[in-house]
MILO-266127 format. One record per residue: x, y, z of N, C-alpha, C in turn. Coordinates in steps of 0.05 Angstrom, whole numbers, padded with zeros to 5 digits, always signed. Atoms other than C-alpha are relative to their C-alpha. Layout:
BEGIN
XYZXYZXYZ/...
//
This chain:
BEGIN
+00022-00004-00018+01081-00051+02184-00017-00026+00003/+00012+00020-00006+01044-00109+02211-00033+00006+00002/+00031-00005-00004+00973-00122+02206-00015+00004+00033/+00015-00008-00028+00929-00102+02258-00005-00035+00017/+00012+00030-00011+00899-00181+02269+00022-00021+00001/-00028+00017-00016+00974-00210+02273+00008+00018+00030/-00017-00007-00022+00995-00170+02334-00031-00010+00017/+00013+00007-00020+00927-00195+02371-00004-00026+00012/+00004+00023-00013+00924-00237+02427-00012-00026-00011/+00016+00018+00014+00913-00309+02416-00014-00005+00025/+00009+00016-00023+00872-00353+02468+00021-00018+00019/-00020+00015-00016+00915-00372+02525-00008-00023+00005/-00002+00024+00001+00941-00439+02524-00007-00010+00025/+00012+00014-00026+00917-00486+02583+00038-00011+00014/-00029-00001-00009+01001-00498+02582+00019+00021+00005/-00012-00031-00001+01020-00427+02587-00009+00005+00026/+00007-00016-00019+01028-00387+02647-00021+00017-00005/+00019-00025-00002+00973-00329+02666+00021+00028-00020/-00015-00011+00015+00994-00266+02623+00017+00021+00032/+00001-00014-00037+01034-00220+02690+00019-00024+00010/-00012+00024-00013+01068-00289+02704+00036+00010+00000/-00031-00008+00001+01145-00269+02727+00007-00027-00004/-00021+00015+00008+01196-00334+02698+00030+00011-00001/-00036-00011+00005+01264-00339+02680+00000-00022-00031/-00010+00015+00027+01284-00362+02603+00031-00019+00008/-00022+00020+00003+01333-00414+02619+00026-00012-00025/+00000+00008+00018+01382-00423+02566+00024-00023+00012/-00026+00018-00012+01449-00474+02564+00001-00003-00023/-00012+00010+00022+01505-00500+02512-00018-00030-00011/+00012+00028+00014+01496-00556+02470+00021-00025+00009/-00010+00017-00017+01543-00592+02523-00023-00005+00020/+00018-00009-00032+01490-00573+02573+00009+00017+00027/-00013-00013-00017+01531-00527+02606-00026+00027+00010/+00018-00026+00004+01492-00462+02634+00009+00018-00013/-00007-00019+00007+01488-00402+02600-00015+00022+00013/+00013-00020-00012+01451-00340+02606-00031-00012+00011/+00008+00001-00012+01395-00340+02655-00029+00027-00003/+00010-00024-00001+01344-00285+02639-00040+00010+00021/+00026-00007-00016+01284-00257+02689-00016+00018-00022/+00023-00012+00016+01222-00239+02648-00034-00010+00017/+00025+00004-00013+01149-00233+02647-00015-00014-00019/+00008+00013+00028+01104-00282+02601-00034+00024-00004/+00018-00014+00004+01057-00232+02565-00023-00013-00021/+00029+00014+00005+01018-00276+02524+00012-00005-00031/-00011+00015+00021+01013-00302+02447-00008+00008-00018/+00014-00012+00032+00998-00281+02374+00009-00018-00018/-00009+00020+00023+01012-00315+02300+00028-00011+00002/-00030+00008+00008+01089-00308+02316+00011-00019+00021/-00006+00018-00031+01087-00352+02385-00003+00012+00030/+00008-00023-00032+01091-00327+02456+00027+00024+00007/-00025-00025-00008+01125-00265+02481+00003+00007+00027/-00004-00002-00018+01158-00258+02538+00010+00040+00008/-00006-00029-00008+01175-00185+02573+00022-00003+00012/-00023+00003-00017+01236-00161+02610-00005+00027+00004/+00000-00026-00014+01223-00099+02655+00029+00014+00004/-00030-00010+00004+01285-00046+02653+00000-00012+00035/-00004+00012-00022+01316-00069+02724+00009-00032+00005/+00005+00033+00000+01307-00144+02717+00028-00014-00006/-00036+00015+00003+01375-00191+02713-00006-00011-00021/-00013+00021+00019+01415-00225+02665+00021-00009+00010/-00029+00014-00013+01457-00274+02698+00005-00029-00025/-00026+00021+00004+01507-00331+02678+00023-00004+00016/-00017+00006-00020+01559-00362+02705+00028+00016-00003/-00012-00014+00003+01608-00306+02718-00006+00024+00001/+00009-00024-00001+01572-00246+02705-00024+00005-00002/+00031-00008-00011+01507-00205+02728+00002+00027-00009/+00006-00025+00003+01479-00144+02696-00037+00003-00004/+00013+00004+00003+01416-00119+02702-00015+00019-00029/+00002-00015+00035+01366-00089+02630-00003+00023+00003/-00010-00022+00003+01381-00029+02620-00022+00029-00011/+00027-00005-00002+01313-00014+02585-00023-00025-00001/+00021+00020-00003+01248-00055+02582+00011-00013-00039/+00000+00020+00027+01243-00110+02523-00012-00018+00001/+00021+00028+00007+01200-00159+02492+00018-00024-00020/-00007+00025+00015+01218-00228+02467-00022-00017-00006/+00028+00020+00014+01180-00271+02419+00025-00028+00001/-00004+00030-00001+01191-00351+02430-00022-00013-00030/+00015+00008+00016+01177-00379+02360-00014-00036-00007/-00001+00033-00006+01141-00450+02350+00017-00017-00018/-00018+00019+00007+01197-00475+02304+00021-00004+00011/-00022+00016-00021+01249-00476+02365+00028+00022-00014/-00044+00004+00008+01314-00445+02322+00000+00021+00007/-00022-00028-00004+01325-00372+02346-00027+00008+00014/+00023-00015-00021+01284-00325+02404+00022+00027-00010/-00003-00032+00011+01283-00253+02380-00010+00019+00020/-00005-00020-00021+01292-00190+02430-00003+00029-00012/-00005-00028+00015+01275-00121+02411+00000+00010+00028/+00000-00013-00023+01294-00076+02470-00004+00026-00009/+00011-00031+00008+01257-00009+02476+00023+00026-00011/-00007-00013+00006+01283+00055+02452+00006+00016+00025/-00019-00008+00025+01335+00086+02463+00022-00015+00009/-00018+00022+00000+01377+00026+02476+00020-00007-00025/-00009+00002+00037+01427+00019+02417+00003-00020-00008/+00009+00026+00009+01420-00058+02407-00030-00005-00008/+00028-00007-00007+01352-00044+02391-00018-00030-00020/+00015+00017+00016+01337-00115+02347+00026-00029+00012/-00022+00024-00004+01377-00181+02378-00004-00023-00008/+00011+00020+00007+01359-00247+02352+00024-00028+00002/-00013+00040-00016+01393-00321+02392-00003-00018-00019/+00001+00026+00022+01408-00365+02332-00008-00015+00015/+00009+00027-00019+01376-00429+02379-00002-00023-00012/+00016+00022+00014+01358-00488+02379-00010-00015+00022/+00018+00009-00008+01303-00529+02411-00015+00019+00025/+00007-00030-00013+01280-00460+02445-00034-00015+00004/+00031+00010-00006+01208-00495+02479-00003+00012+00034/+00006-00012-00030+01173-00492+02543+00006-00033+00008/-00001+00033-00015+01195-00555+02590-00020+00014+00030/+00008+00006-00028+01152-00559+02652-00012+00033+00008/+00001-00020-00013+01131-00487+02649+00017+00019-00002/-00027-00016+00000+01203-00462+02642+00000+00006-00036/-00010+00002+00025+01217-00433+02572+00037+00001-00001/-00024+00023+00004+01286-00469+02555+00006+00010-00033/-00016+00001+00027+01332-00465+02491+00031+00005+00007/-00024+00009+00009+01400-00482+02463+00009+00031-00007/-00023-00023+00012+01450-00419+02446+00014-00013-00015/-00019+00016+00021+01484-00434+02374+00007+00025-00009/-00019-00018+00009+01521-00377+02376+00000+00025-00024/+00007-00017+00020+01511-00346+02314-00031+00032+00015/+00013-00013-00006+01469-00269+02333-00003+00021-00026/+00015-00022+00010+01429-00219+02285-00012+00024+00018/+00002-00030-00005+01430-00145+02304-00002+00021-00026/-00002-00028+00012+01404-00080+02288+00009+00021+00028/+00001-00019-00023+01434-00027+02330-00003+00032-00007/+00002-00028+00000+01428+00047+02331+00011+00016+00017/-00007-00010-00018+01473+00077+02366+00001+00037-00012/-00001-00026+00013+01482+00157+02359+00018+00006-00025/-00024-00010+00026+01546+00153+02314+00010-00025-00010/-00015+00028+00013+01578+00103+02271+00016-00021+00027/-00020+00023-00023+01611+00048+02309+00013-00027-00011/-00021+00027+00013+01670-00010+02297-00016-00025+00012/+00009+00020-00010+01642-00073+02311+00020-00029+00002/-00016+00030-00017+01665-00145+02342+00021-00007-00011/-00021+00018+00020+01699-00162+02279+00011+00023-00012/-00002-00020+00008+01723-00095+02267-00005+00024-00026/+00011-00016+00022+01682-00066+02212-00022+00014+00010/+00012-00027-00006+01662+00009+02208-00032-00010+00000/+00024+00005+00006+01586+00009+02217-00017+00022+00005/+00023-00016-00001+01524+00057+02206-00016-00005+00027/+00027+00012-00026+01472+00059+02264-00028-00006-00023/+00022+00004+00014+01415+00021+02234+00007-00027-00013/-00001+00020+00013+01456-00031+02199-00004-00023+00014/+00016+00036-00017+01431-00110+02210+00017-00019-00013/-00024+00020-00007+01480-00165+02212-00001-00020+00009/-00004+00024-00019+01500-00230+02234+00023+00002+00008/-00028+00001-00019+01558-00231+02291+00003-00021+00015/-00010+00029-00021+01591-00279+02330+00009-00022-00026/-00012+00025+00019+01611-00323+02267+00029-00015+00004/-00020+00008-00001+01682-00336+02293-00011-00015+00025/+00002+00017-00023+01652-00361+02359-00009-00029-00010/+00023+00018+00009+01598-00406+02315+00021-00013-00018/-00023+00014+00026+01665-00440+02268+00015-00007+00029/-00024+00020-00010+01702-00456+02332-00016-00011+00021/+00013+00023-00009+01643-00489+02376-00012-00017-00013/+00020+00020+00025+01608-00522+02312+00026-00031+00002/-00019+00029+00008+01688-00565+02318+00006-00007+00029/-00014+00009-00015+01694-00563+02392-00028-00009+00012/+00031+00026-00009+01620-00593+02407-00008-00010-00015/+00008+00025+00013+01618-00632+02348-00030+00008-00015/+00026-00006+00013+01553-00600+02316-00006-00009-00023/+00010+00017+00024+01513-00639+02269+00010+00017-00030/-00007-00012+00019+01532-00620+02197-00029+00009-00020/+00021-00012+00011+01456-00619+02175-00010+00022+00025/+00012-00019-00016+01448-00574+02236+00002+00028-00008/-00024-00032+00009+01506-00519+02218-00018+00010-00028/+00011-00012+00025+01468-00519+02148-00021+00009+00003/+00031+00001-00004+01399-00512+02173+00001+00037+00017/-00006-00020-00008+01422-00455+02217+00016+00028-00002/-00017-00025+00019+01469-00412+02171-00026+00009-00013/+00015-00021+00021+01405-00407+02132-00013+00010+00018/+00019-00025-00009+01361-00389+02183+00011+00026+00009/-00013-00030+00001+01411-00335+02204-00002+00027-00029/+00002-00010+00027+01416-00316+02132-00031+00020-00005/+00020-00015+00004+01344-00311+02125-00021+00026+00019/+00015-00023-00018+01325-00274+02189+00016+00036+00008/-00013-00022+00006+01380-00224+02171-00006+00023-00020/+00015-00019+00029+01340-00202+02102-00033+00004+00012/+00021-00005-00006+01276-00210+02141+00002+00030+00019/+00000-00023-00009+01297-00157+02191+00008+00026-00012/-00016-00030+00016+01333-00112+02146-00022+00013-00022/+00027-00017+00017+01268-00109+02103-00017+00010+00026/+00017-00005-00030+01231-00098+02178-00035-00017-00014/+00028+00029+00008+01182-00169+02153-00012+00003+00032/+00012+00010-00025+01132-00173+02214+00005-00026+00013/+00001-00011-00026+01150-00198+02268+00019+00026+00013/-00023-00007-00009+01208-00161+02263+00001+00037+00001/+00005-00029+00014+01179-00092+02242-00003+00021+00038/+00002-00021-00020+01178-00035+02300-00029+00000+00011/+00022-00003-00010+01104-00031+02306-00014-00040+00019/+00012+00028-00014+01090-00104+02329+00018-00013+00023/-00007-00014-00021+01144-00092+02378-00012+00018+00026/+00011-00023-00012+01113-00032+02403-00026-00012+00005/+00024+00012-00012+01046-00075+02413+00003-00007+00021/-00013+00017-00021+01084-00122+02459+00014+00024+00020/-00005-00023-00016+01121-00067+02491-00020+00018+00022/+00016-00007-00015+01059-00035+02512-00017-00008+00021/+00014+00022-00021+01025-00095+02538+00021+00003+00030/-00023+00001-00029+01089-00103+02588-00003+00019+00011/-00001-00017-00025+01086-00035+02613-00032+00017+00006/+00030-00006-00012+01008-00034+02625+00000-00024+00028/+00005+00031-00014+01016-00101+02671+00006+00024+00034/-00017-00008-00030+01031-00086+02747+00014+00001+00007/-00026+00012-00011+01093-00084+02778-00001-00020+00009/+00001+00029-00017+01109-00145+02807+00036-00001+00000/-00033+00003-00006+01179-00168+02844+00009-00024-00021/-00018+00027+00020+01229-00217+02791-00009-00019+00014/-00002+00035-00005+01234-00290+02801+00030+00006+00026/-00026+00002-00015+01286-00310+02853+00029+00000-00007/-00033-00001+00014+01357-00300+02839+00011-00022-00001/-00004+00026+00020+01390-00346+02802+00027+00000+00011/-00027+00006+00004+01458-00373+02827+00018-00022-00013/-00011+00016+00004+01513-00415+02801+00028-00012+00014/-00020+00011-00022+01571-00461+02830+00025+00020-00005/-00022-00017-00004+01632-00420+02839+00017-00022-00013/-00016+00015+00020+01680-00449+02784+00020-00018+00022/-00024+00018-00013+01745-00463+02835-00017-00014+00017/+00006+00022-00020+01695-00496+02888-00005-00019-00015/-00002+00018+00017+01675-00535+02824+00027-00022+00002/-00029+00010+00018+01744-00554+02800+00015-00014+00026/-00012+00014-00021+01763-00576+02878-00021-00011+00012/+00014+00034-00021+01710-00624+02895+00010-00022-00012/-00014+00026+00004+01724-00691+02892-00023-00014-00023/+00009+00012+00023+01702-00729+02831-00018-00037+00006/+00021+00026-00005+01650-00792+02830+00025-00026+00001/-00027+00025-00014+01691-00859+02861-00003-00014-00030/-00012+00010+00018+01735-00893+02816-00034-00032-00008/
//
């Protein structure tokens, strides 16, 4: 349970949007490729950094595929940059997601960060379920997944070797932080943020986000010899 005087507003930054402000979280590889694309709303800031919203409806694009959330969710942007954490409302069965990252900031207004593959979940679904890597699992249990993806881009983008170390632990450690439910990660400081988002106004997303169509990519003509 989180204290009462961590889940309250801080004083909005003079670099921060208005709280109500629709964005899009920008992310991309550590080639600089794009990745996901997400429409949110910036709700404002407390001890753990700023938290963004995502109204059920709202997209998640990338290049390839578009779905939109399924329920509402809050995301906290923390100020040390390595991972942005997602709790999506109830009764969603991913209900705790956390983006190993890295350099996760605001550029120009835009909040921006790196995808390093590595992800921490709690899900809940109604009944047991097999997971990615095929082990039986409880609803409730918390985890790190994607580790086969995070061993074969760490050799095919060359990732620093004090990076990979720096970021196994923070996975490590935000795996025992959520599984104890440590604040930020606890349900009720969630449920603060949650409420803020769906007291705000409606308001229409950000503009839709497109990307280049791979084959028109792959057949333009390349910069002169």
């Amino acid at each position: 349970m989180t204290d009462a005087a961590d889940a309250q507003p801080r004083p909005s930054r003079t670099d921060r949007p208005e709280a109500g402000t629709a964005l899009q979280f920008r992310w991309r590889k550590w080639d600089g490729g794009p990745h996901w694309v997400n429409d949110e709303v910036y709700l404002g800031s407390d001890r753990w950094g700023d938290w963004l919203g995502q109204p059920a409806g709202w997209r998640n694009v990338r290049p390839g595929r578009e779905f939109p959330a399924e329920h509402d969710s809050v995301t906290l942007m923390p100020p040390s940059g390595d991972f942005a954490y997602t709790h999506n409302a109830a009764p969603h069965p991913t209900r705790v997601y956390i983006d190993i990252a890295w350099d996760v900031r605001w550029d120009a207004g835009v909040p921006t960060g790196i995808d390093m593959d590595l992800d921490v979940v709690r899900r809940e679904p109604a009944e047991p379920y097999v997971d990615r890597e095929g082990v039986l699992r409880s609803p409730g249990d918390v985890y790190i997944e994607d580790r086969d993806e995070w061993d074969e881009h760490r050799v095919a983008y060359g990732y620093p070797l004090d990076l990979v170390e720096r970021l196994d632990s923070v996975a490590i450690d935000l795996e025992r932080r959520v599984r104890a439910a440590e604040a930020p990660f606890d349900d009720a400081t969630a449920a603060h943020w949650l409420a803020k988002l769906a007291s705000l106004a409606p308001s229409e997303p950000p503009a839709r986000v497109s990307f280049p169509d791979p084959e028109t990519a792959l057949g333009a003509p390349g910069p002169a010899a």
